[in-house]
N, C-alpha and C positions, 0 to 999 in steps of 0.2 A: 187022551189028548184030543182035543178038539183043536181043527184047522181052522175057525174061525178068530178072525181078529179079536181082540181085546179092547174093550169099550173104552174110549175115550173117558178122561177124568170130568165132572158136569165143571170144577172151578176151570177150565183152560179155556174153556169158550169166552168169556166173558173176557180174560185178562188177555186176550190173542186182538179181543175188539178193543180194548183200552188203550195196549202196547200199540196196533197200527192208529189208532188217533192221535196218540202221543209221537208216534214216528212221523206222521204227518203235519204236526205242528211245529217239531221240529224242524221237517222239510223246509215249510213255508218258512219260519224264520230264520234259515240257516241261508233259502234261498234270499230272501230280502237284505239280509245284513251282508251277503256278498254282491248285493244289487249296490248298497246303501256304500260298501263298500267301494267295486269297480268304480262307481260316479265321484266318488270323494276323490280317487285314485287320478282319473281325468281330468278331474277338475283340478287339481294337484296340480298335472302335468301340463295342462292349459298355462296353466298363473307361471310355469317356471318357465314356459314355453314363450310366454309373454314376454314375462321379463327376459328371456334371452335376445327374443328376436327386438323388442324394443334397442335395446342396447347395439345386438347385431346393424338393424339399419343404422342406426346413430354415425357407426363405426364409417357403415358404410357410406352416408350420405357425408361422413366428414374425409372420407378417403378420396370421396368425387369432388369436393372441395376442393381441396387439397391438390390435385390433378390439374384442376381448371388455373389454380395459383400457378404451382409449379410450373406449368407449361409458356405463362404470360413470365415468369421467370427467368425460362431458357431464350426465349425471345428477346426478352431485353438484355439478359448476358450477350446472344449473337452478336444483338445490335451496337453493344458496347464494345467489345471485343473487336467487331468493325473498324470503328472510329476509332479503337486504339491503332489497329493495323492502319491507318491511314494518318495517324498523328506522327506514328513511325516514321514513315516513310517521308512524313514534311522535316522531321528533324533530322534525319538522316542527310535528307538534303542540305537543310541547313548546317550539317556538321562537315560536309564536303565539301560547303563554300567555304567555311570558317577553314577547312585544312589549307583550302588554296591559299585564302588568302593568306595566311601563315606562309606557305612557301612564297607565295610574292613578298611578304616581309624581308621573310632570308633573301631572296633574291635582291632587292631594293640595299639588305645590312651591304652584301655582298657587293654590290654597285655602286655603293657609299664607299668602303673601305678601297676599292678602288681607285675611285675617283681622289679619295685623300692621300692615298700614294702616290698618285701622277701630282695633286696639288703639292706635295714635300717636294717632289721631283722640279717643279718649276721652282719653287721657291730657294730650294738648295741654287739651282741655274742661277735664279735673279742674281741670289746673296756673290755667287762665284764672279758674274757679270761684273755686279759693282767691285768685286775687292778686286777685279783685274788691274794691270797698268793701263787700260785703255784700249782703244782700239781694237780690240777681237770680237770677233762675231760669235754668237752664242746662239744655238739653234737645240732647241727643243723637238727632236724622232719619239717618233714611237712613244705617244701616251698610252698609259697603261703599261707597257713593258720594262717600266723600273731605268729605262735607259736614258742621261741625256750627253750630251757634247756638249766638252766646253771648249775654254778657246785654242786656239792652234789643232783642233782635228782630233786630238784626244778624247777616248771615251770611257768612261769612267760611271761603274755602275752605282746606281741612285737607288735607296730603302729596297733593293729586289734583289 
């Protein structure tokens, strides 16, 4: 038994130098097609990236828009809303004078209806006056209180 190594086969040299050229071309093109690759990849992500942020401003310069509207909206709602609260308060007025005057109506029916009682009240007098025999005095108290006198001192109450 000899401790010496075992010679090498002469084919292996040869196909050890073939196999690393072939590993090495490999390399290279496995490197290039994931170069060829990653940039396609970027480039990808670029264009969707684009299109997103395109869209994104859009959004956003129509949300700033939209803001600048809104706001010139709330301002004019104040401002109407104002002049409602102040239309308000004219009609209001006006619907305080309209109540009075209403109670001066009533007040006025009421001074009417009055006044037409004491007129019954003289007129009943006159009518009494003439169908007397003469001579008696007839005196008309207290208008408005439904009362009158007629002749000889008697009093005798009238529409009250």
């Amino acid at each position: 038994m000899s401790t010496s190594p075992p010679p090498p086969p002469p084919t292996t040299t040869p196909t050890t130098t073939t196999t690393s050229q072939a590993t090495t071309a490999e390399t290279e093109t496995t490197d290039q097609r994931t170069t060829e690759a990653k940039t396609a990849f970027e480039a990808s992500l670029r264009s969707v990236g684009a299109n997103y942020e395109t869209a994104l401003r859009d959004r956003a310069r129509t949300l700033h828009d939209n803001s600048t509207v809104l706001d010139k909206q709330e301002a004019d709602v104040r401002r109407a809303t104002e002049q409602l609260a102040k239309q308000n308060d004219q009609l209001a007025k006006v619907a305080d004078q309209a109540r009075d005057g209403l109670k001066e109506i009533g007040d006025v029916q009421n001074w009417a209806e009055l006044i037409e009682r004491d007129l019954l009240i003289v007129e009943e007098t006159v009518r009494l006056a003439e169908e007397g025999e003469g001579g008696g005095i007839i005196v008309v108290l207290g208008m408005g209180m439904g009362m009158a006198m007629g002749r000889m001192g008697s009093w005798r109450g009238m529409g009250g």
